[in-house]
C-alpha positions as CSV (number, residue, x, y, z in Angstrom):
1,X,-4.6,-24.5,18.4
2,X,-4.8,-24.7,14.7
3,X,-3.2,-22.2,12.2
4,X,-6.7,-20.6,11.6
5,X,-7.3,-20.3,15.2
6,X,-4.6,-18.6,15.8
7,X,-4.9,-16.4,12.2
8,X,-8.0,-15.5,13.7
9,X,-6.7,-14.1,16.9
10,X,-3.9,-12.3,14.6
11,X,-6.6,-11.0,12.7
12,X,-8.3,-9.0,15.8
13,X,-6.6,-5.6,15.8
14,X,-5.2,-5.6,12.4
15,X,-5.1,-3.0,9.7
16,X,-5.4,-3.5,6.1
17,X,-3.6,-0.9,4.3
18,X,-4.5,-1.7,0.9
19,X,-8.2,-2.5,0.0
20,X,-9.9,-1.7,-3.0
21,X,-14.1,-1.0,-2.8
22,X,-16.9,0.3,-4.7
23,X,-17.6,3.1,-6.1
24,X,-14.8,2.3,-8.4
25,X,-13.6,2.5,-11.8
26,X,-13.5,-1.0,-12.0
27,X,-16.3,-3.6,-10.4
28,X,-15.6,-4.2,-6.7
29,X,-16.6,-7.1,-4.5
30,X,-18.0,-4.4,-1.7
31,X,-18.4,-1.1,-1.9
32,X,-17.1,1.5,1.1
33,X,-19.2,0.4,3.5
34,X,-19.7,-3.2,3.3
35,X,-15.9,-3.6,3.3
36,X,-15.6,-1.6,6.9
37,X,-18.6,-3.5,8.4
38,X,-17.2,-6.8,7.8
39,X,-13.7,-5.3,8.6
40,X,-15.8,-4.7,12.0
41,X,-17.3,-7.8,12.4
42,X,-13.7,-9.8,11.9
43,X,-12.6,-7.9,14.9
44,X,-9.8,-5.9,12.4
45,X,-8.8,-2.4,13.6
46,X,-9.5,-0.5,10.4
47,X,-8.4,-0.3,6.4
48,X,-7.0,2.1,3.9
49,X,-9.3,2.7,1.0
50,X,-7.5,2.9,-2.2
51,X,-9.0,4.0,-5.8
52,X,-6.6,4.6,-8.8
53,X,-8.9,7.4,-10.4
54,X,-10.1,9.5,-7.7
55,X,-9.1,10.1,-3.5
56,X,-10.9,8.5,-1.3
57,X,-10.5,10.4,2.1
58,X,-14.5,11.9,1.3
59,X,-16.0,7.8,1.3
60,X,-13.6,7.0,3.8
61,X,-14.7,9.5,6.2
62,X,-18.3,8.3,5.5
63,X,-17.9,5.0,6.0
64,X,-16.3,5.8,9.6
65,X,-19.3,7.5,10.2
66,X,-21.5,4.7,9.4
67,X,-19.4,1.7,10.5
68,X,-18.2,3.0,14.5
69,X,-15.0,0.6,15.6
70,X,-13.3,0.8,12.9
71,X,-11.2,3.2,11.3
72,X,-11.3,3.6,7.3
73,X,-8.3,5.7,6.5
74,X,-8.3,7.2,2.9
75,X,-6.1,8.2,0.6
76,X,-5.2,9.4,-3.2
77,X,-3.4,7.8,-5.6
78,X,-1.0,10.1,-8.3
79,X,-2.9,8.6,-11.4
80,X,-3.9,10.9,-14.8
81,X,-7.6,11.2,-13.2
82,X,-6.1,13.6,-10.8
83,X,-2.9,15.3,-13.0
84,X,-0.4,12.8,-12.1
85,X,2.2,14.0,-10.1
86,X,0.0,17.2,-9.2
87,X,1.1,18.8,-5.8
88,X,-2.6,20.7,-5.5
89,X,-4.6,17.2,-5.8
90,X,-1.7,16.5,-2.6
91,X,-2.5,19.4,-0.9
92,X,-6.4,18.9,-1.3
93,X,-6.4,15.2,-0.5
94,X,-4.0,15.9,3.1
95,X,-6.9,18.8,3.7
96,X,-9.7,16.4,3.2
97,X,-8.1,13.7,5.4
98,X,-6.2,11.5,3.5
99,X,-3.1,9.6,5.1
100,X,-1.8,8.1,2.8
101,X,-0.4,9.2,-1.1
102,X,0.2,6.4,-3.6
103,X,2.5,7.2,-6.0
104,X,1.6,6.4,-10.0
105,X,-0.1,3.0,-10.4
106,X,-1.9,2.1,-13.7
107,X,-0.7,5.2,-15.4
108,X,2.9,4.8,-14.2
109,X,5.5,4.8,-17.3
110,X,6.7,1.1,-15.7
111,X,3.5,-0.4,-15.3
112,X,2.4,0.2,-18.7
113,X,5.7,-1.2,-19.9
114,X,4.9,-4.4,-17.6
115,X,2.3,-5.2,-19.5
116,X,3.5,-4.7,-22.7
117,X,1.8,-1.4,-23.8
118,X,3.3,1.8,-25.1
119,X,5.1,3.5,-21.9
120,X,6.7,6.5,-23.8
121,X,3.5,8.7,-21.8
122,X,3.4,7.0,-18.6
123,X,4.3,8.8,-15.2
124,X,7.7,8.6,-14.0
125,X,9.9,10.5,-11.0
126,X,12.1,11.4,-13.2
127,X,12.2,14.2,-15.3
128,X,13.4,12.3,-18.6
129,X,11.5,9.7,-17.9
130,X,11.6,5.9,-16.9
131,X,14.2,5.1,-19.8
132,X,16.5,7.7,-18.2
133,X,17.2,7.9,-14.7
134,X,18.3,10.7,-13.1
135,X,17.5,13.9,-12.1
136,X,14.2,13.5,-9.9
137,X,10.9,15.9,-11.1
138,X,10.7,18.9,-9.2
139,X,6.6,17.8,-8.5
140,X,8.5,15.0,-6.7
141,X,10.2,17.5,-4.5
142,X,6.9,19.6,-3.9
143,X,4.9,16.9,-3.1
144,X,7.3,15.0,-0.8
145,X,7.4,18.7,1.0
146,X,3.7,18.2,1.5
147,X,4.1,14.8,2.7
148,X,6.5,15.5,5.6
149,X,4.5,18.3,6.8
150,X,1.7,16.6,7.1
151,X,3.3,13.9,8.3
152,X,1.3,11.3,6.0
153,X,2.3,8.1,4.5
154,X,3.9,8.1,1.0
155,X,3.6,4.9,-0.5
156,X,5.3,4.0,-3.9
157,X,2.6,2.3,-5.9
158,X,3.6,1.1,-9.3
159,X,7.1,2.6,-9.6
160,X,9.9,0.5,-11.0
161,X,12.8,-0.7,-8.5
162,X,15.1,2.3,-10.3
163,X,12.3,4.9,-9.0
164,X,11.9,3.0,-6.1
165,X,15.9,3.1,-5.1
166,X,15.8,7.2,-5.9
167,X,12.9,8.0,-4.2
168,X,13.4,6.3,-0.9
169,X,16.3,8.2,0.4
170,X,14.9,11.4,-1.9
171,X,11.7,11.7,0.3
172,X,13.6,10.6,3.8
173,X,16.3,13.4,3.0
174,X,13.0,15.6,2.8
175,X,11.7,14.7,6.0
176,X,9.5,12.1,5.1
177,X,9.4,9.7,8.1
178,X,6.7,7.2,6.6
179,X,7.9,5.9,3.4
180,X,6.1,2.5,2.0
181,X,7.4,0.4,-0.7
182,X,3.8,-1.2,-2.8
183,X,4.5,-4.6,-3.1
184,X,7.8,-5.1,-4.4
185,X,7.1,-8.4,-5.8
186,X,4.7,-7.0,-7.9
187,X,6.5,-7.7,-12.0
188,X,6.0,-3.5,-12.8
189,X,7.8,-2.9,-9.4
190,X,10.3,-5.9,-9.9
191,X,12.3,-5.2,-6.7
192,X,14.9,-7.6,-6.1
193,X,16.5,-9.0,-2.7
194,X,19.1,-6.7,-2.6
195,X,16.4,-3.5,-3.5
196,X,14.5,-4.4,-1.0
197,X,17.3,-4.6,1.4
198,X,18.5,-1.1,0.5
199,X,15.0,0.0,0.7
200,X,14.8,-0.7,4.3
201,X,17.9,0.3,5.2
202,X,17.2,4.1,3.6
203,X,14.1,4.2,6.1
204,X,11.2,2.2,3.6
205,X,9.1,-0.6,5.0
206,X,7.7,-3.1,2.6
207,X,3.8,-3.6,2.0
208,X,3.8,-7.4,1.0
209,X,0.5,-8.0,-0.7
210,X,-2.0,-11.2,-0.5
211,X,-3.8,-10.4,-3.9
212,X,0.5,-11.0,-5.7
213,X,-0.1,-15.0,-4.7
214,X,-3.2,-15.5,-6.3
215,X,-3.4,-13.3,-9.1
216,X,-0.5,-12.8,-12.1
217,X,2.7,-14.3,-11.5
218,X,1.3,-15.7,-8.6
219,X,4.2,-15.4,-6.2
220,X,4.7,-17.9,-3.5
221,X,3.7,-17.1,0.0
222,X,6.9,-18.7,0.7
223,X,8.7,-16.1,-1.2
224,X,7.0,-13.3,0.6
225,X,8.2,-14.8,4.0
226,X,11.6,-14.9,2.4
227,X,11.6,-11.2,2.2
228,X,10.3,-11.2,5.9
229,X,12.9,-13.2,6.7
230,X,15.9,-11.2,5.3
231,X,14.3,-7.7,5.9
232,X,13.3,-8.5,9.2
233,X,9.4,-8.3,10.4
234,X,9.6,-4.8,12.0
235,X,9.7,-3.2,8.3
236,X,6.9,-5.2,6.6
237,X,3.7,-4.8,6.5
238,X,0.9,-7.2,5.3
239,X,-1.8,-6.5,3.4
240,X,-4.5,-7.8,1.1
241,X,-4.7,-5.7,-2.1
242,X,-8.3,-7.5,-2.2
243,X,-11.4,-5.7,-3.4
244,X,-11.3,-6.9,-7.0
245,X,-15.1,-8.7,-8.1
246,X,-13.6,-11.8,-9.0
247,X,-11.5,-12.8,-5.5
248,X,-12.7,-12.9,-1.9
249,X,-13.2,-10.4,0.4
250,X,-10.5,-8.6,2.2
251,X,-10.9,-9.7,5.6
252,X,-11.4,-13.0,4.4
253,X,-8.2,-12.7,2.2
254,X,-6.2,-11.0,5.4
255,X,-7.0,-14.1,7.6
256,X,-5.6,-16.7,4.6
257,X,-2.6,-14.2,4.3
258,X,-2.1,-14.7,8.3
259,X,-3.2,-18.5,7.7
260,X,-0.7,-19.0,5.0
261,X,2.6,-16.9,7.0
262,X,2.4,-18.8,10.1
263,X,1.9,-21.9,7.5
264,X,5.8,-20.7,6.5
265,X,7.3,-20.8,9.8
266,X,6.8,-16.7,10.5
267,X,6.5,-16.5,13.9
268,X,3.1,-15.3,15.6
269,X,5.1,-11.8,17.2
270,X,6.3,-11.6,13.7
271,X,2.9,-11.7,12.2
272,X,1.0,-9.2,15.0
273,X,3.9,-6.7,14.1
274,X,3.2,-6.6,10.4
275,X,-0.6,-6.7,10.4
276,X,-1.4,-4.4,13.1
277,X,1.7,-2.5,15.4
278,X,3.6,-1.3,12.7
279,X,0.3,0.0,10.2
280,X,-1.1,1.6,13.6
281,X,2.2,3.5,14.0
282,X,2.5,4.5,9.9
283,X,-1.1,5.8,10.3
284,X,-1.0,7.7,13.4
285,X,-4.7,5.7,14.5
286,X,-3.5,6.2,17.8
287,X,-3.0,10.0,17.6
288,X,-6.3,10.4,16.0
């Protein structure tokens, strides 16, 4: 058998926890729907819906409804749009369905300062903000409280590696038993060898992300196998980040991802635990 042959019999059963779709602030290859049904029709297991303006547990639950077989999870993401670190938009999101809560992305004080734009504003854990680490916002607390009693996913986003090192063992001391580090190799994240290390040791998995090899700094699939290879498989995940107009389709993105691992020597098991057993256990799909 050939790579793809076997990416597509990874493929079959896996979850995508990071997929972008229309209706969006931004234009979208697919919209809700489309994006389960072909989810569906690759044999995949189900997605995470993410939108960095509004939650998305309302489509998600729609499309679920339309597209049977697969489960579309949603989520919220801790942006302005919804008050930034607002425990109520938490609380609301959980109660619509959500699993999972993303963190500050394109608002966050260190992805503003990633790209070179005024940061002074931008969303940040800490109470004096990213420039001075420290004391950790007491939203942080409330919403991590949320979290663990819901037992949902909390998923870093945009943070930088300084956040990203507090909040870990923060939310775990909390009771937070699902903690998800976005795509460390993302420049606003900038989490090095040793963060990630540390991350997973404190409890965090990472979310390795396809869209990071084809789009900005373009990092190396080899790189992201490197970070499998010293974190160890059972605390990554892979997932696409795909949704954007301009790049192809998720499920078509997930099966290059798979393509493209087992193209760096990361061993089939390896592979099956990062795309599908470990998100089915973060999710919960088989408690649902």
């Amino acid at each position: 058998m050939t790579h793809l042959d076997d990416a597509r019999d990874l493929r079959l059963g896996a979850v995508d926890m990071h997929v972008h779709a229309a209706p969006d602030v931004k234009p979208r290859v697919m919209d809700a729907i489309d994006v389960a049904t072909a989810a569906r029709e690759a044999g995949m297991r189900g997605l995470v819906l993410k939108d960095h303006a509004m939650v998305t547990a309302d489509r998600a639950s729609l499309a679920a409804a339309r597209v049977p077989g697969v489960d579309v999870v949603g989520s919220i993401t801790l942006n302005r749009a919804v008050g930034g670190l607002n425990p109520y938009a938490v609380e609301a999101a959980i109660r619509y369905g959500a699993r999972v809560v993303w963190f500050p992305t394109n608002t966050a004080a260190s992805h503003l300062r990633a790209r070179g734009k005024p940061f002074g504003d931008g969303l940040s854990i800490f109470e004096g903000g990213l420039d001075a680490p420290g004391r950790v916002r007491r939203e942080v607390e409330e919403i991590c409280n949320l979290i663990a009693n819901a037992g949902v996913v909390l998923a870093t986003g945009h943070l930088h590696a300084v956040e990203v090192a507090a909040l870990v063992p923060f939310a775990r001391a909390l009771g937070v038993d699902r903690v998800v580090v976005t795509h460390p190799e993302n420049r606003a994240v900038a989490l090095d060898g040793e963060g990630c290390l540390a991350a997973t040791r404190a409890g965090a998995y990472l979310e390795l992300c396809y869209r990071s090899t084809v789009t900005g700094a373009h990092v190396p699939v080899a790189h992201l196998a490197g970070i499998v290879r010293d974190v160890g498989a059972d605390r990554c995940i892979l997932a696409t980040d795909l949704g954007a107009a301009d790049l192809e389709p998720p499920a078509r993105g997930m099966l290059r991802f798979i393509r493209e691992m087992l193209g760096c020597g990361i061993p089939a098991v390896d592979v099956s635990t990062m795309v599908a057993r470990t998100p089915v256990d973060l999710l919960g799909l088989d408690r649902r």
